[in-house]
C-alpha positions as CSV (number, residue, x, y, z in Angstrom):
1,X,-2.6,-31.9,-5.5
2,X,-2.4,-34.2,-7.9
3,X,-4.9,-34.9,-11.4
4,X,-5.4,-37.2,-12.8
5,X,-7.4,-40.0,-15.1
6,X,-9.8,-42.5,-12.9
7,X,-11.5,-45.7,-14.0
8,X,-12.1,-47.4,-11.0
9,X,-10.3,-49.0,-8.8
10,X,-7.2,-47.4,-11.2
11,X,-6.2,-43.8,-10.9
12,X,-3.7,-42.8,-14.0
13,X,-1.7,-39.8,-12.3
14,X,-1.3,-36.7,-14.7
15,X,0.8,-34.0,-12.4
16,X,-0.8,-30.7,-11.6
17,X,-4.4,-29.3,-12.8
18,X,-2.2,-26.2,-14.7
19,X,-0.3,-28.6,-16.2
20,X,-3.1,-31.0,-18.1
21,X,-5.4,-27.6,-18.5
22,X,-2.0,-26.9,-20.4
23,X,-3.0,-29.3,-22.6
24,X,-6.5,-29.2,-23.6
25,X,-5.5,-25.4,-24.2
26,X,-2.9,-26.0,-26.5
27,X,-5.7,-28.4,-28.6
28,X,-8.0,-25.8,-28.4
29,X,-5.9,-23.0,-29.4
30,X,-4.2,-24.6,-32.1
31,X,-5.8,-27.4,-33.5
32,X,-9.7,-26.4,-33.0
33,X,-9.5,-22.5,-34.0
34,X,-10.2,-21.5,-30.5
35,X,-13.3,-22.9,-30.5
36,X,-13.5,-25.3,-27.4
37,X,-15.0,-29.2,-28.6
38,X,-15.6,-28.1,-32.0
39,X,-13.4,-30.8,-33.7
40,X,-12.5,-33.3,-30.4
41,X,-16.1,-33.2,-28.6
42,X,-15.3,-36.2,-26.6
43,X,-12.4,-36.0,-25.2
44,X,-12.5,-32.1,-24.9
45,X,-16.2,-31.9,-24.1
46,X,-17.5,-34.9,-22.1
47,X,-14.5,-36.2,-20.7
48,X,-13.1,-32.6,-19.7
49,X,-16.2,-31.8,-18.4
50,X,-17.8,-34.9,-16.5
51,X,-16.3,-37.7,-18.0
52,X,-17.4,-40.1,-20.2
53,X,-18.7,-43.6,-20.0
54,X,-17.1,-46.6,-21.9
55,X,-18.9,-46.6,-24.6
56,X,-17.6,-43.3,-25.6
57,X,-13.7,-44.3,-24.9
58,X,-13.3,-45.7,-28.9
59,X,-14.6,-42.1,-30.4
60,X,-12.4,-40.7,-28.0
61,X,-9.5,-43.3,-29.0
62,X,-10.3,-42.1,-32.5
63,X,-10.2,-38.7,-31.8
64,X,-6.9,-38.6,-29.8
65,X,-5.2,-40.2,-32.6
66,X,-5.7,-37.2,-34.5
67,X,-4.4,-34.8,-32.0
68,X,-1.3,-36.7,-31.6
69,X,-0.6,-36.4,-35.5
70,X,-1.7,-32.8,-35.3
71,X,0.4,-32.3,-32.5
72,X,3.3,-34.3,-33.7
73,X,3.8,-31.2,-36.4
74,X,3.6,-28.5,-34.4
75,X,7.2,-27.2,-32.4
76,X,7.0,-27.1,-29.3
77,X,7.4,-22.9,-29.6
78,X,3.5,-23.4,-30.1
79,X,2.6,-24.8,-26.5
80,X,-0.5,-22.5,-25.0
81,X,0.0,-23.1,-21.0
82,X,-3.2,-21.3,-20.8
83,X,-6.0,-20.3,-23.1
84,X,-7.4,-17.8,-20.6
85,X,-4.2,-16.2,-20.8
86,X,-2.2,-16.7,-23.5
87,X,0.9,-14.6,-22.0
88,X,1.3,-17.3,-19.5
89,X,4.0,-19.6,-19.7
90,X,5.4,-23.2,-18.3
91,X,7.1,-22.9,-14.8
92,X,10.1,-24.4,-16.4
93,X,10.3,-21.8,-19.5
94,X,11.6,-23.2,-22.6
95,X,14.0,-25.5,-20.6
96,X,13.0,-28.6,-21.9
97,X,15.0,-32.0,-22.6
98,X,16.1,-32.3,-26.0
99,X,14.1,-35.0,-26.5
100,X,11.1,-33.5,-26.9
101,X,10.5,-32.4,-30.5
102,X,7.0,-31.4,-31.3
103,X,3.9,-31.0,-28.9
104,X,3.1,-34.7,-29.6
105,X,5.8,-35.8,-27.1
106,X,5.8,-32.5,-25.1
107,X,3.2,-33.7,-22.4
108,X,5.1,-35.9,-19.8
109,X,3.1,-37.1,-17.1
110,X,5.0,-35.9,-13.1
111,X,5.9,-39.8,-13.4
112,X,7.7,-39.4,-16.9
113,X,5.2,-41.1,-18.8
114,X,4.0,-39.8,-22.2
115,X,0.7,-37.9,-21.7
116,X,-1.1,-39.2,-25.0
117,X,0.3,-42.6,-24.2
118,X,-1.4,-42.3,-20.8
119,X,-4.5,-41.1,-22.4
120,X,-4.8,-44.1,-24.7
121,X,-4.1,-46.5,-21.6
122,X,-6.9,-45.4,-19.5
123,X,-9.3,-45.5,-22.5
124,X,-8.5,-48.2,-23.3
125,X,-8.8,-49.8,-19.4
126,X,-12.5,-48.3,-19.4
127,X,-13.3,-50.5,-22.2
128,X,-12.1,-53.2,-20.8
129,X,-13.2,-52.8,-17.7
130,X,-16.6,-51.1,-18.7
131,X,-16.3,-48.4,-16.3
132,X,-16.2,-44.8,-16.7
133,X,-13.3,-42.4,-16.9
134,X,-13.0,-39.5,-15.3
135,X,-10.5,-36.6,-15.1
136,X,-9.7,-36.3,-10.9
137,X,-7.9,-34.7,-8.1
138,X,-6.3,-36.9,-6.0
């Protein structure tokens, strides 16, 4: 089953539930002290949670600018696949392509866009669009 980001009628596809939980536990873990929506309470809060309307997508916007600059300094040693369980690690290992160089440009979408860059489109389309965005299982 697939996740992913919905503002009607366009559904943004993520990959598997594990694998974007993947990354709100690596922002969690290492960029908010462990303590969940303390810094990023939009996006890590309402979206995560129940969504968020569009009037909400610019602080969100804002605040996923600095997670990508966080991110982007961070190796990609530091990924947390799961904060429940921090033993837990990627189906694929630490077989990744060369490429990818920090946690900023770890998250590829199961259609090999970047993650973040995904983000900032569907935010983005909610403003425009004035709908909500919401995090779904398709």
């Amino acid at each position: 089953m697939a996740v992913g980001l919905f503002t009607a009628p366009i559904f943004y596809v993520i990959g598997t539930g594990d694998f974007l939980h993947s990354f709100f536990s690596t922002i969690v873990y290492r960029l908010e002290g462990s303590d969940w929506g303390s810094r990023f309470p939009v996006l890590m809060n309402e979206l995560f949670i129940d969504g968020i309307s569009h009037t909400q997508c610019e602080a969100a916007l804002q605040e996923l600018a600095v997670i990508k600059k966080e991110l982007a300094a961070l190796s990609t040693d530091q990924l947390i696949w799961d904060i429940e369980d921090l033993s837990k690690q990627p189906p694929w290992g630490t077989d990744i392509a060369p490429t990818i160089t920090s946690l900023a440009n770890y998250f590829v979408t199961s259609d090999g866009k970047q993650l973040i860059t995904v983000f900032e489109t569907a935010l983005n389309t909610s403003i425009s669009t004035q709908r909500p965005l919401i995090i779904r299982s398709m």
